[in-house]
C-alpha positions in Angstrom: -19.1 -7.1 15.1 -20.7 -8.7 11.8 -19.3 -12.3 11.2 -18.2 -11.1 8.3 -15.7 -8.3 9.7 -12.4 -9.5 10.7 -10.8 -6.0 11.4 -13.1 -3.5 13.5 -11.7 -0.5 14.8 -13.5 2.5 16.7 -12.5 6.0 17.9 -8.7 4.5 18.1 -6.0 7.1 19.3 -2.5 7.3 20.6 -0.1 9.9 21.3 3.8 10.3 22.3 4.4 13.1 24.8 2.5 16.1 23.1 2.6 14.5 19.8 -0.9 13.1 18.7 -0.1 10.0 16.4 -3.6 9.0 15.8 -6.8 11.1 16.6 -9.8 8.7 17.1 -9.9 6.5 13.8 -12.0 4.3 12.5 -12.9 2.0 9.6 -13.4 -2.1 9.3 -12.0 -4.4 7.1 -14.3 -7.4 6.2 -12.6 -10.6 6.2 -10.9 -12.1 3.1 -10.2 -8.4 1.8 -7.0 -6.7 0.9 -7.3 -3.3 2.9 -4.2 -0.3 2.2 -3.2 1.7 4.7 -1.4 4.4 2.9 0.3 7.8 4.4 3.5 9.9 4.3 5.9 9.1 6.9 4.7 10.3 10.6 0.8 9.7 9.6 0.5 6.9 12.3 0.8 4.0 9.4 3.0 1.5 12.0 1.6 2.6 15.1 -1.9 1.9 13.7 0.0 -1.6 12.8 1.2 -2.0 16.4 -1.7 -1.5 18.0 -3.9 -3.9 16.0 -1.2 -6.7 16.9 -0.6 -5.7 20.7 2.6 -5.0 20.3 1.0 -1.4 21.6 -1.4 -0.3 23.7 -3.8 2.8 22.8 -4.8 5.4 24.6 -8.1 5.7 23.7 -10.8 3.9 21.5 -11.3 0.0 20.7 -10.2 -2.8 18.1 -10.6 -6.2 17.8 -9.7 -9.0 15.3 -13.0 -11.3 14.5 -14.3 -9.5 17.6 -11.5 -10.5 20.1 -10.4 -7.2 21.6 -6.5 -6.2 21.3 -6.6 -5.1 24.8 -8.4 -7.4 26.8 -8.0 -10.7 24.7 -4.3 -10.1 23.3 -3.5 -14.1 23.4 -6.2 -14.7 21.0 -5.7 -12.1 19.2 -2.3 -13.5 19.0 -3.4 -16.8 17.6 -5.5 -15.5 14.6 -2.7 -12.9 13.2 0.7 -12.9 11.7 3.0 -10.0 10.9 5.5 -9.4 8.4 7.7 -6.4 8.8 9.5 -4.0 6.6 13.0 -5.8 7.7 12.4 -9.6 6.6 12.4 -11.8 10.1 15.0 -14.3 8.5 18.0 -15.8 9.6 21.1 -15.7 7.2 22.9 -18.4 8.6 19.9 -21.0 8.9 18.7 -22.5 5.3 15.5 -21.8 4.3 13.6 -25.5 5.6 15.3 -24.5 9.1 14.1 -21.3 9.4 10.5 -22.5 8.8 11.2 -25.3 11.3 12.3 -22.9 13.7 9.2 -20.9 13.9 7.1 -24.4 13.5 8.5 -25.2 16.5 8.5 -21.6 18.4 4.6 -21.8 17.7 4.3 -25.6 18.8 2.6 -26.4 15.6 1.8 -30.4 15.9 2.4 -31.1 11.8 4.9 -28.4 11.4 7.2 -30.2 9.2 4.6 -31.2 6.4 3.1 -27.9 6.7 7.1 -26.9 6.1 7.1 -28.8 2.9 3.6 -27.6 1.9 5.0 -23.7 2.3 8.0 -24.4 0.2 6.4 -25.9 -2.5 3.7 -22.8 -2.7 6.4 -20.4 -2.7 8.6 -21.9 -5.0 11.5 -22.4 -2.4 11.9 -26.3 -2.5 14.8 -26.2 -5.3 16.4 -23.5 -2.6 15.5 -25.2 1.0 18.4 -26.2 2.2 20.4 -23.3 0.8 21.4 -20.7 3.7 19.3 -18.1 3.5 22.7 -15.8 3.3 22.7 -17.2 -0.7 18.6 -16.0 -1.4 18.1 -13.6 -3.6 15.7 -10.5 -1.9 12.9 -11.5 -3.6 13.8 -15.1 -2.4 13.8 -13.7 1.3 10.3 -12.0 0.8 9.1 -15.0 -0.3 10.8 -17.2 2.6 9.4 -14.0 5.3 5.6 -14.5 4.1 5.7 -17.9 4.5 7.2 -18.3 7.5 4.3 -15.7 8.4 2.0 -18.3 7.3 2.8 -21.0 9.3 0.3 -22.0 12.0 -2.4 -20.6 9.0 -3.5 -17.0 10.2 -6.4 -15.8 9.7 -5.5 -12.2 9.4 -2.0 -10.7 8.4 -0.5 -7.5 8.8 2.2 -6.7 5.7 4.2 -3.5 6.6 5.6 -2.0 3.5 5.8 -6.1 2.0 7.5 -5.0 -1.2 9.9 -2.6 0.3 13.6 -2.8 -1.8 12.7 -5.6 -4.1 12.8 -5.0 -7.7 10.5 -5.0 -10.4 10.0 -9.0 -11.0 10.3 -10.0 -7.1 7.3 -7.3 -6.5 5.3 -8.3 -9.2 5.9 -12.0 -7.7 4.7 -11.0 -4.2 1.6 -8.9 -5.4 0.6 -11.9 -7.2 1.2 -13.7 -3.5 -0.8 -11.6 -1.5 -3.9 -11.5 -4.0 -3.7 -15.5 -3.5 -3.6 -15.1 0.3 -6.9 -12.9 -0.2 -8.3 -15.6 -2.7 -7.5 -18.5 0.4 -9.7 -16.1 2.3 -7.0 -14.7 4.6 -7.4 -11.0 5.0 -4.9 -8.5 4.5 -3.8 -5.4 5.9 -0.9 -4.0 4.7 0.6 -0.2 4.7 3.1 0.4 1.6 4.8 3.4 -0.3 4.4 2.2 -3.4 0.6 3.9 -4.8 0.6 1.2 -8.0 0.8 -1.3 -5.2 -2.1 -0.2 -3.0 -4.5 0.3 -6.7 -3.4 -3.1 -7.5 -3.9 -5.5 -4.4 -6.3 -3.2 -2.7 -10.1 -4.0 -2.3 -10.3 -0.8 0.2 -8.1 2.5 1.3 -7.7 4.4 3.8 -5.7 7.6 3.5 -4.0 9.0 7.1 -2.5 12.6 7.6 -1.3 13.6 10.9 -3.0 10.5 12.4 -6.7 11.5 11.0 -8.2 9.4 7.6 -8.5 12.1 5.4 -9.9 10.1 2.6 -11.3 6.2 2.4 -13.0 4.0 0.1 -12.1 1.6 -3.1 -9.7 2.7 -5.7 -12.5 3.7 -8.0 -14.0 5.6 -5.4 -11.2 7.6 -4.4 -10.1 8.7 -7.7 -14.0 9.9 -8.4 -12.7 12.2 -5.1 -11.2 14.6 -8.0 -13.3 15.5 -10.4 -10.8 16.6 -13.1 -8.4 15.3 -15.3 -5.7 16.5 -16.8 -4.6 16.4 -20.4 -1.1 16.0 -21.8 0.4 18.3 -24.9 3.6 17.0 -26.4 5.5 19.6 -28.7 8.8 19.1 -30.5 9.8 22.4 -30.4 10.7 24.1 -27.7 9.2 27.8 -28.7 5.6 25.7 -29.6 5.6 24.6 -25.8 6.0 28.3 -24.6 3.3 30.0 -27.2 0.9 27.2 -25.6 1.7 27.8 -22.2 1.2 31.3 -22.7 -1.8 30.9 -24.6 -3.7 28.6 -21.9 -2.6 30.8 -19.2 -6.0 30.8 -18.0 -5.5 27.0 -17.1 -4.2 25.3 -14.2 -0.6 23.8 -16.0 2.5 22.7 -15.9 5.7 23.1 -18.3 8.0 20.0 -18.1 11.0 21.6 -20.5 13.1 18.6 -20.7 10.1 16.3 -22.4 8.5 19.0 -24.4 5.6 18.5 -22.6 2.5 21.1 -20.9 0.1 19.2 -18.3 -3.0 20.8 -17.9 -5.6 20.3 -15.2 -9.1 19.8 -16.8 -12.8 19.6 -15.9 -13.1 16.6 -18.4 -15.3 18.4 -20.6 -15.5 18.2 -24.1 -15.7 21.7 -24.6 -13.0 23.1 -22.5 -10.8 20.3 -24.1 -11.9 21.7 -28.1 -11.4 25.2 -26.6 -8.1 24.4 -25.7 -7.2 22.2 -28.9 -8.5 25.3 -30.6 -6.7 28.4 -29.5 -4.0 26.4 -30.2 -4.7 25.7 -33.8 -6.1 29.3 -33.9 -2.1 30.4 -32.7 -0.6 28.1 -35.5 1.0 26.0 -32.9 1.6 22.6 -33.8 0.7 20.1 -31.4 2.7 16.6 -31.7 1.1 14.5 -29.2 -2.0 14.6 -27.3 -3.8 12.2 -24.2 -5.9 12.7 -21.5 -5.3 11.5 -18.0 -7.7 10.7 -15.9 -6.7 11.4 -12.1 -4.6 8.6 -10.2 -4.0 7.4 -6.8 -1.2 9.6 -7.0 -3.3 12.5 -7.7 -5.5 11.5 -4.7 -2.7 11.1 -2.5 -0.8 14.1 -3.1 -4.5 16.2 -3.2 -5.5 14.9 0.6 -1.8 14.5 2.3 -0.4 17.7 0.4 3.1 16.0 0.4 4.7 13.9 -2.3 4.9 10.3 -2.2 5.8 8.2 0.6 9.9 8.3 0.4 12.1 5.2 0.7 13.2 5.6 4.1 12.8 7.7 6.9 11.3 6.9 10.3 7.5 6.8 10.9 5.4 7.0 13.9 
């Protein structure tokens, strides 16, 4: 393994019964990096997670963590990673300062108390420290569960779905932490529903479907995967959005009826988009709005896993 690799995993499978979770994976994640696991439920998103901290064992394949196998070496393993779950690993009753404390001590850190203060004051939890934890806000209890994952400084940690049920500001808040955990040169592996979130934080992707990678690389990358585009027609009438569709028949489209609006899948060409521009002019059918899209993350997703995005809840193996 390259010094420069903190993640390396090779030929990495597990199954339940007769149900194949993973079937002999691989990629690497080189250290200091934001790296997206993204799936629908079932794809082998968590038990990939499991494995890489020992909390599982595989059945096949290896992986290691800056070259310290999860098998053979899981104590050391164990020392250089931190985890932090879809349910935050907080308790209610303590107040914020003693739930740090309380893991400081579990992990028999020798300055645990000023690396306590040091956590609060990153986070922005010192006004709230010694507020119960039962009064926090869920953006507050993110906050509080990544930096009691922090504590002992890891080198690697594993964020399972990190902005799961917080709302708009509080998510914004902890994409901004975890792009400063990558800039402190801790690497990041994290799985998440959210397909903004992944083209946002993520410096590399990989894509699972019934426990294969289908599709891996950087956002750019994977949206150059699909090599059209789609355009957008707005109409204020209803009977203009029919005459189009009918006229571009010959395309790939969609009719959205309550927004007036016909999507339709593109090469990107100039001249099939002037082709379509003019039939319609050609018709006498007014066009109110036009814009062209290029594909998404979405588009990449929902191309490789055939399935829509991840959902809410719902378990996953």
């Amino acid at each position: 393994m390259s010094a420069e690799t903190a993640i390396s995993v090779t030929g990495l499978a597990k199954s339940y019964k007769n149900l194949k979770v993973l079937d002999k994976i691989d990629f690497t994640v080189p250290k200091g990096s934001i790296f997206a696991l993204l799936g629908p439920n079932g794809a082998g998103k968590t038990t990939t997670i499991k494995i890489l901290t020992t909390l599982l064992k595989p059945d096949q394949g290896t992986a290691a963590i800056y070259g310290y196998d999860v098998v053979r070496q899981p104590s050391r393993v164990r020392e250089l990673i931190s985890l932090a779950g879809q349910d935050a690993a907080i308790d209610h009753i303590l107040t914020g300062r003693e739930n740090l404390q309380l893991i400081g001590s579990l992990r028999h850190l020798p300055n645990a108390n000023a690396e306590v203060d040091a956590l609060l004051e990153r986070f922005d939890l010192a006004d709230a420290a010694d507020r119960r934890v039962a009064t926090y806000s869920g953006g507050m209890g993110r906050k509080l569960d990544l930096a009691m994952s922090l504590l002992g400084n890891p080198r690697v940690m594993f964020l399972d779905e990190p902005t799961s049920g917080l709302d708009p500001q509080s998510r914004l808040t902890t994409w901004q932490i975890i792009k400063d955990l990558a800039a402190s040169d801790i690497t990041v592996f994290l799985t998440t529903q959210h397909l903004e979130e992944a083209d946002q934080l993520a410096n590399h992707i990989a894509i699972l479907k019934e426990g294969g990678i289908v599709a891996e690389g950087t956002p750019a990358d994977l949206k150059k995967l699909l090599p059209h585009g789609h355009i957008e027609l707005g109409f204020t009438e209803s009977r203009h959005l029919r005459a189009a569709a009918d006229l571009l028949s010959r395309y790939k489209s969609h009719v959205d009826d309550p927004s007036l609006t016909l999507t339709i899948v593109t090469d990107g060409s100039i001249k099939q988009m002037t082709d379509i521009l003019k039939r319609l002019e050609d018709a006498g059918v007014s066009v109110a709005t036009f814009a062209q899209k290029l594909p998404t993350l979405e588009d990449v997703f929902l191309s490789y896993t055939g399935r829509g995005k991840q959902g809410e809840n719902g378990h996953e193996n």
